[in-house]
Biopython code that builds the backbone (N, CA, C, O; Angstrom):
import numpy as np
from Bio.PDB.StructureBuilder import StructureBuilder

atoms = [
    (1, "UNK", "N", (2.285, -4.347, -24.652)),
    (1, "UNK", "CA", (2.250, -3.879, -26.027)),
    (1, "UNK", "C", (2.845, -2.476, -26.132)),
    (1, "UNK", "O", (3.657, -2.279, -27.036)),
    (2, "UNK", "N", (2.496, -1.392, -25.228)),
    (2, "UNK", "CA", (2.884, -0.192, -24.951)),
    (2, "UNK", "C", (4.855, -0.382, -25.324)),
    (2, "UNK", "O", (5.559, -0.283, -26.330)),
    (3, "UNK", "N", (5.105, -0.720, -23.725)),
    (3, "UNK", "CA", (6.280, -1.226, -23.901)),
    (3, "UNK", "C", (7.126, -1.492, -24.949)),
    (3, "UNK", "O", (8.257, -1.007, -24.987)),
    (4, "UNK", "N", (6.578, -2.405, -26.031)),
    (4, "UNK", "CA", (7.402, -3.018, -26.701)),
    (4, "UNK", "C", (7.128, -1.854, -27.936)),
    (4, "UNK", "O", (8.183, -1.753, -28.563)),
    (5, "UNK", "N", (6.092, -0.951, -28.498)),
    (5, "UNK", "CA", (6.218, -0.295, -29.270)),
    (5, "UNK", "C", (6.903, 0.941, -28.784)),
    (5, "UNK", "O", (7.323, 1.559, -29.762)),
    (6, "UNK", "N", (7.173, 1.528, -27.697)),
    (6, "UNK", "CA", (7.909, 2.556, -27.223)),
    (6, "UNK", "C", (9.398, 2.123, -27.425)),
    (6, "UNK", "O", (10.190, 2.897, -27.963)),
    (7, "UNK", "N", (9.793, 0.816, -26.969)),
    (7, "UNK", "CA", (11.209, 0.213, -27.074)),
    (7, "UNK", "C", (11.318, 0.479, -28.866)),
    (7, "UNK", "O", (12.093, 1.226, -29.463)),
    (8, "UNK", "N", (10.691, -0.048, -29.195)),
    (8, "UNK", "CA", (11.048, -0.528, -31.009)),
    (8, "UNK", "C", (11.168, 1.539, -31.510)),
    (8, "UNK", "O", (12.055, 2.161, -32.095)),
    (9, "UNK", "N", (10.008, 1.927, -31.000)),
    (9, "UNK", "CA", (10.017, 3.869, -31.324)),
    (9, "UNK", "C", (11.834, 3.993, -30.978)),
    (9, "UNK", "O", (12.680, 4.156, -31.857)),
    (10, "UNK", "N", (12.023, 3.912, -30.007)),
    (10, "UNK", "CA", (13.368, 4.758, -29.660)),
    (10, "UNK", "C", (14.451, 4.294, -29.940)),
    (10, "UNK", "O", (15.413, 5.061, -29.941)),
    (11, "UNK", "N", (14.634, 2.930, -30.259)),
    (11, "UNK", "CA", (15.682, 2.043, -30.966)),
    (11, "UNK", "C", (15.899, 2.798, -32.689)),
    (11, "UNK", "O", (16.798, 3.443, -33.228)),
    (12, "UNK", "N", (14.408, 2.239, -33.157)),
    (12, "UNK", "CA", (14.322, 3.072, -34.968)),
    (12, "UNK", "C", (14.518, 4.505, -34.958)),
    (12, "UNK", "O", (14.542, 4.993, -36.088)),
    (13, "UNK", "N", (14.683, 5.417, -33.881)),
    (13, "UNK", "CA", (14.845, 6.824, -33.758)),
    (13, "UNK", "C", (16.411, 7.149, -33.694)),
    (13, "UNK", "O", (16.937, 8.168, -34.143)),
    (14, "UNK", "N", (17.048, 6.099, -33.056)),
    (14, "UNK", "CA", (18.481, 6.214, -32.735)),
    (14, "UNK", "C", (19.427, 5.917, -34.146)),
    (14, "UNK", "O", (20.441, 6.507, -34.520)),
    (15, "UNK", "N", (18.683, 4.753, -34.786)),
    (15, "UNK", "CA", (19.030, 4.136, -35.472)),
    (15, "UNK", "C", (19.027, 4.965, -37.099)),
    (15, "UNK", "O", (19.743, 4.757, -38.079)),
    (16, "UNK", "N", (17.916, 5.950, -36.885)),
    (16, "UNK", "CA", (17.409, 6.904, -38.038)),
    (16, "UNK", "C", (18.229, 7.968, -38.045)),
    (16, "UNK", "O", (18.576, 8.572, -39.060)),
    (17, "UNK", "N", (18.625, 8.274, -36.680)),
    (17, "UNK", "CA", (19.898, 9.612, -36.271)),
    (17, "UNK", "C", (20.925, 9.061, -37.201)),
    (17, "UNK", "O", (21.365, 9.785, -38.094)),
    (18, "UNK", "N", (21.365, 7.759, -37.050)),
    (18, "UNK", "CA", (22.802, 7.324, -37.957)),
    (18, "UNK", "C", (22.789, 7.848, -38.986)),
    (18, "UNK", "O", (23.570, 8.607, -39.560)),
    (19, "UNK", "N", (21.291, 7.157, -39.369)),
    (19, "UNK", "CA", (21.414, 6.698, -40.973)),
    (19, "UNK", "C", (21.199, 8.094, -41.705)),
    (19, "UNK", "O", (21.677, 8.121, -42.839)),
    (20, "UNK", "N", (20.436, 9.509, -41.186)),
    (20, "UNK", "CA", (20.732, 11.121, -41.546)),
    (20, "UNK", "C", (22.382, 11.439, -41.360)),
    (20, "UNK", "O", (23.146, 11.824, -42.245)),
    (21, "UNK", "N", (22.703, 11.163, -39.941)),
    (21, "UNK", "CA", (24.049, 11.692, -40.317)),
    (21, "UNK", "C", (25.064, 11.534, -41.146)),
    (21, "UNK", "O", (25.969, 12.295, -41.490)),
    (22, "UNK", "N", (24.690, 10.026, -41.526)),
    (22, "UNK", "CA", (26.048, 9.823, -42.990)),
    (22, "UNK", "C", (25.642, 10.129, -44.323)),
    (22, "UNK", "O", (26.197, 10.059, -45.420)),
    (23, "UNK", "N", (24.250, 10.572, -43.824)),
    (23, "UNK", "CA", (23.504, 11.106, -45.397)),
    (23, "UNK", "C", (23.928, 12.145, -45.650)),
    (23, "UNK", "O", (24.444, 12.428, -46.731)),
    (24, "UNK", "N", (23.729, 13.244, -44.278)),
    (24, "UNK", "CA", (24.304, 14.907, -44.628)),
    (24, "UNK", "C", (25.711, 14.891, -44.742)),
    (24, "UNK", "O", (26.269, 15.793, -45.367)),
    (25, "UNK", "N", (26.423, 13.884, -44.164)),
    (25, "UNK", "CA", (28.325, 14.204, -44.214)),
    (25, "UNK", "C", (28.411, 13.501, -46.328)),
    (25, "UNK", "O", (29.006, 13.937, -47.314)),
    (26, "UNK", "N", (27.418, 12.228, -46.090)),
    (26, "UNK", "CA", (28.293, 11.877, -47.768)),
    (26, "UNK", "C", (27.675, 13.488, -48.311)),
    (26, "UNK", "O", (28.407, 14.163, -49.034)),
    (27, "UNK", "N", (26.529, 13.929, -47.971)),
    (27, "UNK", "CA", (25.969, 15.188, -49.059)),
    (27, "UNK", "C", (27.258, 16.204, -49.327)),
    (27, "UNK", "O", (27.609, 16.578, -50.446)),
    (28, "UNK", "N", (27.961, 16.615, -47.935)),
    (28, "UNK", "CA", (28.560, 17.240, -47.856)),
    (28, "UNK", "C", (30.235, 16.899, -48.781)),
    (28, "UNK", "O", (30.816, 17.536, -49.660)),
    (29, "UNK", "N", (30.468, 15.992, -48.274)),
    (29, "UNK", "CA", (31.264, 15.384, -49.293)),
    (29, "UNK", "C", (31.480, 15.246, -51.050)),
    (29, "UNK", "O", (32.502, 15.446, -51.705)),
    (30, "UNK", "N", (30.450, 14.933, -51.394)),
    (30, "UNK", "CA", (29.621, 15.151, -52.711)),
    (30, "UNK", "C", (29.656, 16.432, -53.251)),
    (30, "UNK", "O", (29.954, 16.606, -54.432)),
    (31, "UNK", "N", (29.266, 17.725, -52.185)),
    (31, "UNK", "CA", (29.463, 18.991, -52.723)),
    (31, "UNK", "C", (30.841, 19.260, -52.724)),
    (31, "UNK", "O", (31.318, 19.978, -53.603)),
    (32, "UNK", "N", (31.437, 18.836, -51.966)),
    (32, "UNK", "CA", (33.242, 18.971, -51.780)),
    (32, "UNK", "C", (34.202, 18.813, -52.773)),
    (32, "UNK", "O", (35.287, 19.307, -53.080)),
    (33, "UNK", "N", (33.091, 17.569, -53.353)),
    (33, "UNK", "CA", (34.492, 16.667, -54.741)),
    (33, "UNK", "C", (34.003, 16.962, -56.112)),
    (33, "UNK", "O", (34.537, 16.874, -57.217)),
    (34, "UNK", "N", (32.684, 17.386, -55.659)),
    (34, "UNK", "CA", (32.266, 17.334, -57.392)),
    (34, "UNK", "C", (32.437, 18.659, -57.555)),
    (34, "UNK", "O", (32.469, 19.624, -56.791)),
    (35, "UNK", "N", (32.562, 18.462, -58.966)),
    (35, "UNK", "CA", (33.452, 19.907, -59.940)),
    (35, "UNK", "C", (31.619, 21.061, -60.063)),
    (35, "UNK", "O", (31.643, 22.251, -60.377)),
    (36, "UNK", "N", (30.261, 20.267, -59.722)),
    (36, "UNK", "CA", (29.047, 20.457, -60.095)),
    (36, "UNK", "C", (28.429, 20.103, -59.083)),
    (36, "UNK", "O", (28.793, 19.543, -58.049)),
    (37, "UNK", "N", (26.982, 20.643, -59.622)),
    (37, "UNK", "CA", (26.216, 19.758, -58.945)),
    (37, "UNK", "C", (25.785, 18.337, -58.454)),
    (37, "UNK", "O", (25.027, 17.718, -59.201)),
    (38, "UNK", "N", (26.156, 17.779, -57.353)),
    (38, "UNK", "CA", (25.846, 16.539, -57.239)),
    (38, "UNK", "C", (24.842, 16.083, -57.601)),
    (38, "UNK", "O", (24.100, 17.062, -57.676)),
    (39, "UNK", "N", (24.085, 14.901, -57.997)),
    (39, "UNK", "CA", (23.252, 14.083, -58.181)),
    (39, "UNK", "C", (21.708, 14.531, -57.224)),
    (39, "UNK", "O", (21.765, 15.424, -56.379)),
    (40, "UNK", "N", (20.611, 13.896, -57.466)),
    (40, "UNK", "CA", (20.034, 14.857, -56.619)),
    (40, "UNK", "C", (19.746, 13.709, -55.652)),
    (40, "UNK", "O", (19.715, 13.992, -54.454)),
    (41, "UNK", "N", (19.531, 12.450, -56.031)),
    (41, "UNK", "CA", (19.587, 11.469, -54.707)),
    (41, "UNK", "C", (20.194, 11.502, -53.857)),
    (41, "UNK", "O", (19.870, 10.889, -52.840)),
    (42, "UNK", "N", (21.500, 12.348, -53.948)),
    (42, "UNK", "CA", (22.968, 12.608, -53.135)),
    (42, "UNK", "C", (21.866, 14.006, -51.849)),
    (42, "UNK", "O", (21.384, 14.010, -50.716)),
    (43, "UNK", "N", (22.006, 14.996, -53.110)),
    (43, "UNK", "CA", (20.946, 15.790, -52.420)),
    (43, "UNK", "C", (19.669, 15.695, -51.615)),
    (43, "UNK", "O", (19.687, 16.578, -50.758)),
    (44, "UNK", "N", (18.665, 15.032, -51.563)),
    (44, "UNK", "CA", (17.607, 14.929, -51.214)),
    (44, "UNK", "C", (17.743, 13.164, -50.358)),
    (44, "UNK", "O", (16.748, 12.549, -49.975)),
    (45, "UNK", "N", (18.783, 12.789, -50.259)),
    (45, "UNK", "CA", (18.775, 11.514, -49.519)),
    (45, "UNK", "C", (18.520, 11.853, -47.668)),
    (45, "UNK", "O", (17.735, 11.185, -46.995)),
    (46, "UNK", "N", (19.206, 12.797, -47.205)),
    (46, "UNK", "CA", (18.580, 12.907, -45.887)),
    (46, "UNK", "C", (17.444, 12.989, -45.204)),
    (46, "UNK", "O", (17.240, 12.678, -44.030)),
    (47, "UNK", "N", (16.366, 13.629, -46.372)),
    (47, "UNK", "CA", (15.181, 14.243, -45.887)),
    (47, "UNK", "C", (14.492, 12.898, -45.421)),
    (47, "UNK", "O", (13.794, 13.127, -44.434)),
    (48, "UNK", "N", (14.450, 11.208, -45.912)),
    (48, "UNK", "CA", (13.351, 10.792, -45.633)),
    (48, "UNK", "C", (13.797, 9.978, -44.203)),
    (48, "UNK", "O", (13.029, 9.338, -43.485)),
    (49, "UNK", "N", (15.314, 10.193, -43.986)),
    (49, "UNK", "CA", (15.079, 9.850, -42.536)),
    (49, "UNK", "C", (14.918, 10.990, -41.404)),
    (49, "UNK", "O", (14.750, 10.747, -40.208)),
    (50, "UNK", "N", (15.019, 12.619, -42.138)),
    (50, "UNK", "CA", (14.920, 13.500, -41.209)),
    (50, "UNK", "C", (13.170, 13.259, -40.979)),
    (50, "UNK", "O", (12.751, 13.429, -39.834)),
    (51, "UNK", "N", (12.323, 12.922, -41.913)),
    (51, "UNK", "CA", (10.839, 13.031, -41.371)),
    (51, "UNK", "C", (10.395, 11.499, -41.019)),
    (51, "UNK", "O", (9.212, 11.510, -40.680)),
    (52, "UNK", "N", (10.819, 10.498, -40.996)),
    (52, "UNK", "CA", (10.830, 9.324, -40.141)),
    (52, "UNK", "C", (10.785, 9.895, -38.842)),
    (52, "UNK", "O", (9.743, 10.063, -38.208)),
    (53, "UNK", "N", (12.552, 10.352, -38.239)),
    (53, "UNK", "CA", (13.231, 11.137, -36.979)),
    (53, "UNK", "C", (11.848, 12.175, -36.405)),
    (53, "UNK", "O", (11.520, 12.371, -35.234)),
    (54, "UNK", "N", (11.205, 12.731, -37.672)),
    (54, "UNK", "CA", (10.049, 13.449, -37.237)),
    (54, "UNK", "C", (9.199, 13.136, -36.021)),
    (54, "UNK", "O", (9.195, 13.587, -34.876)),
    (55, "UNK", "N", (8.410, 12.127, -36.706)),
    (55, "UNK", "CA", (7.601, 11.422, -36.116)),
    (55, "UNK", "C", (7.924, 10.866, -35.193)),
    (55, "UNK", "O", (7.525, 11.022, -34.039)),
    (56, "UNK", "N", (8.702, 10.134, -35.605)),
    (56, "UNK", "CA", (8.879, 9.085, -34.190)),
    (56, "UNK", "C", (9.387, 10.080, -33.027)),
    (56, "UNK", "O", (9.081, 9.794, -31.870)),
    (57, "UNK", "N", (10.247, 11.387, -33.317)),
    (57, "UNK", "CA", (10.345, 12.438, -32.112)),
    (57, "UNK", "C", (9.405, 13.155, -31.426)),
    (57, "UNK", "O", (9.412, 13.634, -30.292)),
    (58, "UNK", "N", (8.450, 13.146, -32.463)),
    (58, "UNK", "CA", (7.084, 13.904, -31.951)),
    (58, "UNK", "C", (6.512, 12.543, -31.291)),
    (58, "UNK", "O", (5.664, 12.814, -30.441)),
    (59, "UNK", "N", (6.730, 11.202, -31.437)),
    (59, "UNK", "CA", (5.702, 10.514, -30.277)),
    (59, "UNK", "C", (6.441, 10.069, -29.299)),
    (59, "UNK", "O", (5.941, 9.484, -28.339)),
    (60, "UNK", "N", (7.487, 10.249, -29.397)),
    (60, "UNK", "CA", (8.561, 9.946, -27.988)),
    (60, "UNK", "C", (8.283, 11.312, -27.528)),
    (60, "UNK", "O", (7.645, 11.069, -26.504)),
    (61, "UNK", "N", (8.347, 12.614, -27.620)),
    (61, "UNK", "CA", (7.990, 13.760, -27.109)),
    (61, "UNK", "C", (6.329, 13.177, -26.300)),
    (61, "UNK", "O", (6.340, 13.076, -25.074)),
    (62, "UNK", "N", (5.492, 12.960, -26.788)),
    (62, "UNK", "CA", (4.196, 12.564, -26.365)),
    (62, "UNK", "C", (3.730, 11.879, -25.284)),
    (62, "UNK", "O", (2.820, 12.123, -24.493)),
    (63, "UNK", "N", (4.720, 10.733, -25.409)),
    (63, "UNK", "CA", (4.685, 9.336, -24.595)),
    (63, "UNK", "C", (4.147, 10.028, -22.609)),
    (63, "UNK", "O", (3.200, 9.608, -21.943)),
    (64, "UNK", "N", (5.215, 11.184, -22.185)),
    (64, "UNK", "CA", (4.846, 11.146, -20.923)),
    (64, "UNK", "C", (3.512, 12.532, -20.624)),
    (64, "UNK", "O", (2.909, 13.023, -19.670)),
    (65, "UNK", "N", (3.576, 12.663, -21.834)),
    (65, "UNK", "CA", (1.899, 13.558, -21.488)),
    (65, "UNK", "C", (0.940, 12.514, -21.800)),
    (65, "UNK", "O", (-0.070, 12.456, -21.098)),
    (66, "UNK", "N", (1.123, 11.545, -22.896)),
    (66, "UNK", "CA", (0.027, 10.571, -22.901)),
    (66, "UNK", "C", (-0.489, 9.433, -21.576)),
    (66, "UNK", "O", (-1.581, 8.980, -21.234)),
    (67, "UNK", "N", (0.913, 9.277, -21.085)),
    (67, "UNK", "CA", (0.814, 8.493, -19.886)),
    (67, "UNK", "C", (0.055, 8.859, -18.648)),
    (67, "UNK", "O", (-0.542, 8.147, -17.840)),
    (68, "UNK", "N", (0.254, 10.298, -18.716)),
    (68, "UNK", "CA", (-0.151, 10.800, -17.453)),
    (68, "UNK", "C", (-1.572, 11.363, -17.662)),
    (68, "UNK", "O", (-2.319, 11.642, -16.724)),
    (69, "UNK", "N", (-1.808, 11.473, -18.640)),
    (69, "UNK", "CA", (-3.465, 11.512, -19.299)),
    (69, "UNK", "C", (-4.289, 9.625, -19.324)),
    (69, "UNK", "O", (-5.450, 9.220, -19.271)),
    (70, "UNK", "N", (-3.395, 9.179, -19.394)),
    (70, "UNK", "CA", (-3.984, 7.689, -19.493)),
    (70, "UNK", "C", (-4.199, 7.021, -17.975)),
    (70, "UNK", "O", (-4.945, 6.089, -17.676)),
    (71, "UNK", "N", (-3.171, 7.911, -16.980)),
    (71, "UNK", "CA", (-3.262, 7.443, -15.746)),
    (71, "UNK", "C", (-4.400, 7.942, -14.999)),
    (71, "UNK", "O", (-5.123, 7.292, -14.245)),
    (72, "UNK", "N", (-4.470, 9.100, -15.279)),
    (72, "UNK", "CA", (-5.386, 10.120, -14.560)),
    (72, "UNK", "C", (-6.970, 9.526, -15.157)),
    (72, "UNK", "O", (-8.009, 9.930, -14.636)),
    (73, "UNK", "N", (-6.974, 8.627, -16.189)),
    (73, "UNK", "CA", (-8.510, 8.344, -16.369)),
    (73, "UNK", "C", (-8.910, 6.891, -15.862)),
    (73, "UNK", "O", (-10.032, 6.388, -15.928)),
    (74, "UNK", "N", (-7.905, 6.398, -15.411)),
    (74, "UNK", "CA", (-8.131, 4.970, -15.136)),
    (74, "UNK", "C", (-8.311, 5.002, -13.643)),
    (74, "UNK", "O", (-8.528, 3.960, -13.025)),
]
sb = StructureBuilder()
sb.init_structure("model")
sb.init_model(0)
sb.init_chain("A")
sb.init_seg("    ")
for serial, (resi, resn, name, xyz) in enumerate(atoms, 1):
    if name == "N":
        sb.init_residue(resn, " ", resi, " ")
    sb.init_atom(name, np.array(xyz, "f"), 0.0, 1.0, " ", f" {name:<3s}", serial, name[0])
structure = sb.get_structure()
């Protein structure tokens, strides 16, 4: 079970890196072409995979202090 939720964590983490980076380049883009302010969905579209990327970085960060706390009690 471990396994397979650590696999699925670092796959959706890789996968979340994409999906921010074409968020901040279209943002950037958007500020480039428009005569104004872009839209604010344009604006604020990166943030909800930067705090997805959050989490799931903070428990991939975790994983080998948790392990070695989980080993040491068994």
């Amino acid at each position: 079970m471990t396994r397979t939720l650590e696999h699925w964590t670092r796959q959706s983490h890789r996968w979340l890196s994409i999906v921010f980076t074409l968020a901040v380049l279209a943002n950037f883009v958007a500020r480039a072409l428009s005569p104004g302010e872009p839209p604010a969905w344009i604006t604020y579209a990166p943030l909800p995979p930067l705090f997805l990327q959050l989490f799931s970085g903070l428990y991939l960060f975790a994983l080998p202090y948790l392990g070695r706390r989980l080993a040491v009690a068994h």
